[in-house]
Steps between C-alpha positions, in 0.01 A plus 500: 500500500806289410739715727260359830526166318823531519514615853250212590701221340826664661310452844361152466847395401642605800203433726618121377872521555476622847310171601525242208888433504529435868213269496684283213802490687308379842353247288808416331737468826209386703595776776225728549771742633442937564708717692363779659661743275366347215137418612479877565686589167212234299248662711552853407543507112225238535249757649675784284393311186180416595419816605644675202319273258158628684578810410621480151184273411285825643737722290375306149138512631521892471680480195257297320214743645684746316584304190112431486325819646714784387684325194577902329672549846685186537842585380519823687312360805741223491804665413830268570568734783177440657539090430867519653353686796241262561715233468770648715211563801459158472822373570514751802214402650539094460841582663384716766223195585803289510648649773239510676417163500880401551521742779235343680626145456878589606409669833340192594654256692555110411524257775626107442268392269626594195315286291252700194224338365527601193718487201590863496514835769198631487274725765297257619698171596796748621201652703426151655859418565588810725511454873415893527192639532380603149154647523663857419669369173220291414287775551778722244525251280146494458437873443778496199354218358179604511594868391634394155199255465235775490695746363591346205165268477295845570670665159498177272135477559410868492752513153345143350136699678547819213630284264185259510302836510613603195525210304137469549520795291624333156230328315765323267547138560894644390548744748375207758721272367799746531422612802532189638800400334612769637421401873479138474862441590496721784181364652624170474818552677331734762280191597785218499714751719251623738320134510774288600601744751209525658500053508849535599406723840120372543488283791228217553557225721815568741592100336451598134613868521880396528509240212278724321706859496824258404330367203353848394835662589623263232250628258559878633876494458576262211169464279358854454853638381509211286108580362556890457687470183283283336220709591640783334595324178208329429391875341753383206309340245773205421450422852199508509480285184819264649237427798180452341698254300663328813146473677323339170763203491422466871163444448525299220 
């Protein structure tokens, strides 16, 4: 569990780098200036982290079905080979989703306006600034997307699906409670991650829908990574303690 931990922190740190430091200096030198080069480099370990953290986060949704369903199996189930594996298919498919979604964007063509609103490359406003037609990458775009959406969605549910099956098993308010110690964290994060993305991309009103992906982007990009480790350490009992304390002087 605390080697994907690891790999998920690892992610969400760079998932921040590749956008966060720019954004400081825009704001900083009050230049909101990109060259094309680097608007395709932000875009592409950008999508390769997202991508990859989709499938790490449906990586630890197996493992806990494991950890909960076939506990005698566990450590030979999830042997460090295995875990590296999984970990390494990952990283090969977030990069290979990369490239496709940087491929698309740099055989498009951009005409004078040169202007993204935005405050960072992403599909989407690069989409709206091309003077190309874009239906075919849109239409690519779409299908990776939506590929690593169901996939992983499809086994989270159908590994949380067994797991709920067989904790409906236990009679013991203990084995509950561990259970969903055991999940909690995971759950949590699942739904921050997959929420804010979906807020991020969901369009409403063709008015709102810009100001709105910007503001979720900033929650997407910045927040989450920022949330994920506290998420996992509140299953530490001095931080657990640390905040019950903290939320009992705020409410006094």
């Amino acid at each position: 569990m605390y080697f994907f931990i690891f790999n998920l922190s690892f992610i969400d740190l760079c998932h921040s780098l590749v956008i966060t430091p720019k954004m400081l200096m825009n704001f900083v030198s009050e230049q909101n200036i990109i060259s094309f080069t680097e608007c395709m480099t932000q875009l592409f370990f950008f999508c390769f982290f997202v991508h990859s953290e989709c499938y790490v986060l449906t990586a630890m949704a197996y493992d806990r079905y494991v950890a909960i369903c076939k506990p005698l199996l566990y450590t030979v189930t999830m042997s460090p080979q295995v875990c590296s594996l999984l970990m390494f298919g990952s990283y090969v498919m977030g990069f290979a989703g990369a490239m496709i979604h940087t491929g698309d964007m740099v055989r498009l063509s951009f005409c004078d306006l040169n202007t993204i609103n935005h405050y960072m490359c992403d599909i989407f406003p690069l989409l709206q600034l091309s003077c190309s037609n874009t239906f075919a990458s849109e239409l690519v775009d779409s299908i990776v997307v939506s590929t690593v959406v169901i996939i992983s969605s499809f086994i989270i549910f159908i590994s949380y699906a067994l797991i709920l099956s067989s904790v409906l098993h236990v009679s013991s308010a203990q084995g509950w409670s561990k259970a969903f110690s055991t999940c909690g964290s995971h759950i949590v994060t699942v739904g921050v991650f997959y929420g804010s993305g979906l807020f991020t991309h969901l369009k409403t009103s063709p008015a709102g829908s810009v100001g709105q992906g910007k503001f979720f982007s900033v929650f997407y990009t910045n927040i989450v990574p920022m949330l994920n480790p506290l998420i996992y350490s509140l299953r530490n009992k001095d931080v657990k303690c640390a905040l019950k304390k903290t939320l009992k002087r705020i409410a006094n």
